[in-house]
C-alpha positions in Angstrom: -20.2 -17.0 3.9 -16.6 -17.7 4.6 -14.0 -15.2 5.9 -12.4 -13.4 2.7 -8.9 -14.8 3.7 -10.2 -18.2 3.8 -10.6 -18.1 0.0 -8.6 -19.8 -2.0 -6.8 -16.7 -4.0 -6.3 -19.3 -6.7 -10.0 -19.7 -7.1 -10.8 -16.1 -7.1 -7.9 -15.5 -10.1 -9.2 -17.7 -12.5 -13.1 -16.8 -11.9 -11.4 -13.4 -13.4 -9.6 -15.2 -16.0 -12.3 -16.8 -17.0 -14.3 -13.9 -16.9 -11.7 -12.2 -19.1 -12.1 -14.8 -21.9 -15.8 -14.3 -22.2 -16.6 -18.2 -20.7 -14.8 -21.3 -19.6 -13.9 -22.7 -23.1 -11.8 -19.5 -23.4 -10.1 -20.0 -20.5 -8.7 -23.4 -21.3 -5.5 -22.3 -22.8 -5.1 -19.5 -20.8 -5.3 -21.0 -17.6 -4.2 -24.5 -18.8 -7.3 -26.5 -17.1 -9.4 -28.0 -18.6 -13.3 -27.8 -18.9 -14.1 -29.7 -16.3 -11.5 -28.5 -14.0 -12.8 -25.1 -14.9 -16.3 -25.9 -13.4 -15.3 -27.6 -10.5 -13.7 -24.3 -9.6 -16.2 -22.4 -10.0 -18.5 -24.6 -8.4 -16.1 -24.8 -5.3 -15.9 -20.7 -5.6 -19.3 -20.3 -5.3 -20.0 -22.9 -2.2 -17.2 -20.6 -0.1 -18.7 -17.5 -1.0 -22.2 -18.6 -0.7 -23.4 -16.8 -4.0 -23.6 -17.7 -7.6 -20.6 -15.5 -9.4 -21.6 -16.4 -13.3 -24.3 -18.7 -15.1 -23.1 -21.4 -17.5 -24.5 -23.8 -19.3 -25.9 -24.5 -22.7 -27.3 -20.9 -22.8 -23.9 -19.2 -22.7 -21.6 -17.7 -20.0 -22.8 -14.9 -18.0 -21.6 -13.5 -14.8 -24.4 -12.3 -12.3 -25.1 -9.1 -10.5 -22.9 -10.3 -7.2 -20.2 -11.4 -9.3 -20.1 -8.2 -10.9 -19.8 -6.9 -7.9 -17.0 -9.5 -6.7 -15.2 -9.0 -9.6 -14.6 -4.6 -8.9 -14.0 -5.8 -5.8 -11.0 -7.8 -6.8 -9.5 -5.4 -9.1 -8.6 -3.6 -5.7 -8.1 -6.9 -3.8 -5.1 -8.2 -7.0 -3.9 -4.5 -7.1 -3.2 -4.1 -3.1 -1.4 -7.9 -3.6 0.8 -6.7 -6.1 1.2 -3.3 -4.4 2.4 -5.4 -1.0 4.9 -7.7 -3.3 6.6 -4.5 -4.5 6.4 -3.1 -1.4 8.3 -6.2 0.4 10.6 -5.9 -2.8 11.6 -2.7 -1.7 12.2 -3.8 2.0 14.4 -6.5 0.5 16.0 -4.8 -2.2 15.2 -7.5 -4.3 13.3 -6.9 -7.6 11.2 -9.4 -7.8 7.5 -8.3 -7.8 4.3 -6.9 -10.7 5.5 -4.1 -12.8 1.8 -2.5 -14.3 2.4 -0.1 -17.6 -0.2 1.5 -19.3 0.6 3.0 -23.4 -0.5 4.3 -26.1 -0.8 2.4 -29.0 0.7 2.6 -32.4 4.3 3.3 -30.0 6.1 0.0 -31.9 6.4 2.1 -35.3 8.3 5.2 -33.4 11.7 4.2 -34.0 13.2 7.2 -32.6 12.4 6.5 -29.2 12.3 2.0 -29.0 10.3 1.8 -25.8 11.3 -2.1 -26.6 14.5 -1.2 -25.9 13.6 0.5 -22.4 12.1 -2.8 -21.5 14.4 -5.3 -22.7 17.2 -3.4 -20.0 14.5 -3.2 -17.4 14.1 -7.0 -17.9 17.7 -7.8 -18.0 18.1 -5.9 -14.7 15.0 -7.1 -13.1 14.6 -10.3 -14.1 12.3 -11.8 -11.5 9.6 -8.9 -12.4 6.5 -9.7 -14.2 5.8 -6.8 -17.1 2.3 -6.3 -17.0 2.0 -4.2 -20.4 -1.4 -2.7 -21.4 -3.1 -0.6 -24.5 -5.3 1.7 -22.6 -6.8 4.6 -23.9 -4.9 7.9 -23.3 -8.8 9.5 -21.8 -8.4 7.3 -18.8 -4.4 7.0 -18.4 -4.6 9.3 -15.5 -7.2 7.7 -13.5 -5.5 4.3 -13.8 -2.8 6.1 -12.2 -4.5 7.7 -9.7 -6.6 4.6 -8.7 -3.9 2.1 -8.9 -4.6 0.3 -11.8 -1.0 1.3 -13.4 2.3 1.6 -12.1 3.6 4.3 -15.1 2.0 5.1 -17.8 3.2 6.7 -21.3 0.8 8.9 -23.5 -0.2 12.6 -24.1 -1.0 15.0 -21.2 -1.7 18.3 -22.4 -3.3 18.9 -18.5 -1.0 17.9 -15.3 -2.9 16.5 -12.1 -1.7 17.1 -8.9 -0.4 13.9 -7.1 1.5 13.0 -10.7 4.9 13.4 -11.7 5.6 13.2 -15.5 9.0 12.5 -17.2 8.8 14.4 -21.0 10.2 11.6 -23.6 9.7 13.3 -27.3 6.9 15.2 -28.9 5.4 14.2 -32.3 3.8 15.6 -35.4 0.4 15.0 -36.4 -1.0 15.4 -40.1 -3.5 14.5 -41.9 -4.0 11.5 -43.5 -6.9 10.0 -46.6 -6.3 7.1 -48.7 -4.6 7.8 -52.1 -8.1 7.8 -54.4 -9.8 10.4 -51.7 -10.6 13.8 -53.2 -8.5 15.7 -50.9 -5.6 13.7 -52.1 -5.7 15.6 -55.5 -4.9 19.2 -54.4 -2.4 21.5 -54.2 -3.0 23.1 -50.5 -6.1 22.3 -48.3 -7.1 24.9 -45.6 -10.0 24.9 -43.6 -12.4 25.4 -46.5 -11.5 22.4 -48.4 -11.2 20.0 -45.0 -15.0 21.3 -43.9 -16.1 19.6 -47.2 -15.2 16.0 -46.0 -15.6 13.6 -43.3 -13.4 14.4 -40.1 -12.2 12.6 -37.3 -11.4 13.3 -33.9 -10.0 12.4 -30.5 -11.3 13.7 -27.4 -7.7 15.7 -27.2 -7.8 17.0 -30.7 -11.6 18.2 -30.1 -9.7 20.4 -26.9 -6.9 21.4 -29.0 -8.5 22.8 -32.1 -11.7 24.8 -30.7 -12.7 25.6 -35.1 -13.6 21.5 -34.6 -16.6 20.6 -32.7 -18.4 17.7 -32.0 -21.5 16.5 -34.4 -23.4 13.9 -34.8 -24.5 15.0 -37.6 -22.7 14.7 -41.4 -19.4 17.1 -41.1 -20.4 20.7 -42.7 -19.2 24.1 -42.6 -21.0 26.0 -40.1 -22.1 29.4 -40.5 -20.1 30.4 -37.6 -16.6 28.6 -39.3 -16.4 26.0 -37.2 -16.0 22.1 -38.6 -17.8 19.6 -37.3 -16.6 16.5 -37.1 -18.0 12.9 -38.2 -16.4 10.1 -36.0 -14.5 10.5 -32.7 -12.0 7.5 -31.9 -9.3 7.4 -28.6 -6.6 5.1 -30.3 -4.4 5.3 -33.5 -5.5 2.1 -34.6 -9.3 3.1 -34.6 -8.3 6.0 -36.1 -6.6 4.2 -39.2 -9.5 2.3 -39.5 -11.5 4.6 -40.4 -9.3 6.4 -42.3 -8.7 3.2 -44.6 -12.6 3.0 -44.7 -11.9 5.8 -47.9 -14.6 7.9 -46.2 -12.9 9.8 -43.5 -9.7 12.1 -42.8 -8.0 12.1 -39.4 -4.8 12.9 -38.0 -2.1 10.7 -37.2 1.3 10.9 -35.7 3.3 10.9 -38.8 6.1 7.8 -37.6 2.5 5.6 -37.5 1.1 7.3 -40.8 4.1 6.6 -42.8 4.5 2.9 -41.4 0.9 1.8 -43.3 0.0 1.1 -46.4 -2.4 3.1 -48.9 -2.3 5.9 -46.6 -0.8 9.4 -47.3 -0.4 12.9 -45.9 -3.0 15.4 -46.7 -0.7 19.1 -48.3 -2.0 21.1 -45.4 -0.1 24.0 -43.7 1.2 24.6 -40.2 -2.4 25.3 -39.3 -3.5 21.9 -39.5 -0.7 19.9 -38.1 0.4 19.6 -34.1 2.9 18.3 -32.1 1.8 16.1 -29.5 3.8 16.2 -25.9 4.3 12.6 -25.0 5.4 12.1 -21.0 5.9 8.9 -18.6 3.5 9.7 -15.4 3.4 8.3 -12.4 2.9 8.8 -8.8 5.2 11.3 -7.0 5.7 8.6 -4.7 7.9 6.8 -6.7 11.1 6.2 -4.7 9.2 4.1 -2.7 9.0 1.3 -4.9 11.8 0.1 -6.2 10.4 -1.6 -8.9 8.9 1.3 -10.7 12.2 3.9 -9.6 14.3 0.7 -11.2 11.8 1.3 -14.7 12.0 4.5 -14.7 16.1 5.1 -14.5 16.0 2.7 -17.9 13.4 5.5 -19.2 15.9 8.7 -18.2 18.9 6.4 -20.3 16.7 5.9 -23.4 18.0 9.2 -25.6 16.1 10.3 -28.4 17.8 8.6 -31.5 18.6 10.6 -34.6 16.9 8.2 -36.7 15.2 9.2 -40.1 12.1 9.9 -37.9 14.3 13.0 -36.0 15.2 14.6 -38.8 12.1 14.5 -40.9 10.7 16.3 -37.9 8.0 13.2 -37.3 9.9 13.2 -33.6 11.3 15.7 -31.7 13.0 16.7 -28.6 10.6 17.7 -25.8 12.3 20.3 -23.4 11.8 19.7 -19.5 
């Protein structure tokens, strides 16, 4: 086998684009090759490495046990890449490198704080940066960090790891949501009592936040001990929705999102059975080093929470330092 700085980078990319798009045909229009092209890559790939990376043919697209393992090694190879164009950036003063940002979903429908608007002045000022924007789940935002997957990250961090810094942004209420024909939808007040009697579901942060609600795989019931077991877990708003639209399930949602979709509405709970949600920009305390990512994160400090109809409902609020 071949020297790993004799490869052609090139090849190695699109063996993980292809990868990505679940077989050469789905590649085609990302990478702009076409079929044949495709395969002679591949082909040429494999003779340098001296192992097959994926089987294809008329039984599908598969990639093998060594090009799984080629492929966790390249997450590390592309992320040291990008880390060395930043860091030559930074020597230069030039931004031009790979800016990697990890978020939560559902943040398009908080108007109160546009994080389009953080982007499009990043972009104006930084031109010559590629945005590499990502949904990732808020479980594994950390890690990502941690590991190098992510430059910043934006989501909900009720526990702070050593080696992160975070920047608070806003904080946002949570109710509960049904659809309008669900049983719950009818009453005046619903407590505990009334919410053990139906479907519930969970995040992995909610499950940590409320310790009445614990994990079940069985149906959702009122145990003798007053907790509430739940009856789906999900780690993204969209998921969550889902289900909720399903007409068989309740789950909270951050009310900016809750109020943006149709044939949803909040549940008449108390205090009791809403939370506000601490939402922070993490990254590593290392920061100034990269000028890229300290460039990204002065447009974040500028963004100021707007007054917006979101504010003063109370859906979005200020979140002290």
């Amino acid at each position: 086998m071949k020297r790993l700085q004799d490869i052609d980078l090139k090849l190695l990319r699109s063996f993980k684009a292809i990868v990505d798009a679940g077989g050469i045909t789905g590649a085609q229009a990302t990478l702009n090759c076409s079929q044949s092209t495709l395969s002679t890559q591949l082909a040429d790939l494999e003779k340098r490495l001296g192992f097959r990376v994926c089987k294809r043919g008329r039984s599908g697209f598969s990639v093998t046990p060594e090009g799984k393992k080629l492929l966790t090694a390249l997450e590390d190879l592309f992320s040291a890449a990008d880390r060395f164009q930043n860091a030559t950036a930074t020597i230069s003063g030039d931004l031009r490198g790979v800016l990697r940002i990890g978020i939560m979903d559902a943040m398009l429908a908080n108007t109160a704080w546009p994080l389009p608007n953080v982007l499009g002045r990043f972009s104006e000022r930084a031109p010559d940066t590629h945005v590499d924007l990502s949904l990732i789940s808020p479980s594994t935002m950390e890690a990502q960090i941690l590991e190098g997957q992510q430059d910043a990250v934006i989501g909900p961090f009720p526990q702070k790891r050593i080696g992160l810094e975070y920047i608070p942004l806003f904080q946002e209420r949570h109710s509960l949501y049904a659809v309008p024909h669900h049983p719950l939808t009818k009453l005046p007040h619903i407590g505990f009592e009334e919410l053990s009697q139906h479907s519930l579901i969970v995040t992995p942060g909610e499950l940590q936040r409320f310790p009445f609600i614990r994990k079940d795989k069985r149906k959702t019931a009122h145990a003798s001990d007053g907790s509430i077991t739940s009856s789906a877990t999900v780690d993204q708003m969209e998921t969550h929705a889902i289900l909720i639209r399903s007409g068989r399930f309740v789950g909270f949602l951050p009310d900016y999102y809750g109020a943006s979709l149709p044939n949803l509405v909040a549940l008449k709970t108390g205090p009791e059975l809403q939370y506000f949600s601490p939402i922070y920009l993490a990254h590593r305390k290392n920061a100034e080093h990269n000028i890229i990512l300290r460039s990204f994160i002065n447009r974040v400090r500028e963004q100021p929470l707007l007054t917006d109809h979101l504010v003063q409902s109370g859906a979005v609020a200020p979140l002290e330092t």
